[in-house]
C-alpha positions in Angstrom: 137.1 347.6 288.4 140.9 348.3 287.7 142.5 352.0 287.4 142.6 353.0 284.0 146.1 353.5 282.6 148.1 356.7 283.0 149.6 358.8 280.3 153.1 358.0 281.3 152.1 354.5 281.3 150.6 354.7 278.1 154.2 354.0 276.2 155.2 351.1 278.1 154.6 348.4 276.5 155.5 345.9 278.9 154.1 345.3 283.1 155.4 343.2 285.7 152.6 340.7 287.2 151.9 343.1 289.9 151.9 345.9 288.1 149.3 344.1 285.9 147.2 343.4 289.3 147.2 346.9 290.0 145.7 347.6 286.6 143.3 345.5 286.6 142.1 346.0 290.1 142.8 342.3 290.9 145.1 340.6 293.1 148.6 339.2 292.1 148.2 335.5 293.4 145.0 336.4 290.5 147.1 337.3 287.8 149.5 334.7 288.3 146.7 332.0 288.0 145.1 333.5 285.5 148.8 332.8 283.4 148.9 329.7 284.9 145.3 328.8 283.4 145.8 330.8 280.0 143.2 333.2 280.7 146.0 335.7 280.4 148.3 336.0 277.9 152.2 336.6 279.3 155.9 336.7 278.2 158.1 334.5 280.3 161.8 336.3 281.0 162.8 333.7 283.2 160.6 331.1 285.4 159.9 333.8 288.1 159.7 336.9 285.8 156.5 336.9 283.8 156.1 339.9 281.9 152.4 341.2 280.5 151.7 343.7 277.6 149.6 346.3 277.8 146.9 344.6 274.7 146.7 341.6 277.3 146.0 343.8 280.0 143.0 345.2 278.2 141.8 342.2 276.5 141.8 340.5 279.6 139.5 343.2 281.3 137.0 343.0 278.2 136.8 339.0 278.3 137.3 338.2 281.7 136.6 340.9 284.5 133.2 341.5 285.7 131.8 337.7 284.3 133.6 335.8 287.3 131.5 332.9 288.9 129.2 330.8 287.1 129.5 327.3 287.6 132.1 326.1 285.4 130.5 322.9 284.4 129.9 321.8 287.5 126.1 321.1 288.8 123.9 324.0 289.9 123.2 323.8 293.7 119.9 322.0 294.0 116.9 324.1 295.1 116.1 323.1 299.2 112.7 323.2 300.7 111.5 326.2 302.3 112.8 326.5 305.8 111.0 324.9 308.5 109.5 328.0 310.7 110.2 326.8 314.6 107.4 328.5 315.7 104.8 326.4 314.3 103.5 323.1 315.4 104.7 319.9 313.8 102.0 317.9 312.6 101.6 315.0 314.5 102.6 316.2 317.8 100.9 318.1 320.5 101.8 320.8 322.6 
């Protein structure tokens, strides 16, 4: 899940959104929505240039990576039948 972060990378303060992908071990269309939604926190240096800092980088993996699905308020998928086996007879008709 993610590479942890490197020495050297331990001063910067500052990642590009792809750098922050590689990070986190997601992909950059990912970290872009997850700005987009507010799931992760971002400084905007012009409208294509979003910067993230390191604390968002690592509070996003705490809250957010590795609890992905669920059903977001929608319904839970109903429960089906058990599948009809084609081998045996239908009731009703003769073979």
């Amino acid at each position: 899940m993610g590479r942890t972060i490197m020495p050297e990378e331990e001063q910067r303060t500052l990642f590009t959104t792809a750098e922050a992908a590689a990070l986190l071990g997601i992909t950059h269309g990912a970290v872009k929505d997850a700005i987009v939604r507010g799931a992760l926190d971002h400084i905007a240096i012009n409208p294509r240039l979003n910067m993230v800092t390191v604390q968002a980088i690592e509070a996003y993996r705490r809250d957010r990576l590795g609890k992905r699905g669920g059903y977001r308020g929608r319904k839970p998928p109903l429960s089906h039948a058990p599948a009809h086996d084609a081998g045996a007879e239908t009731p009703g008709k003769n073979r």
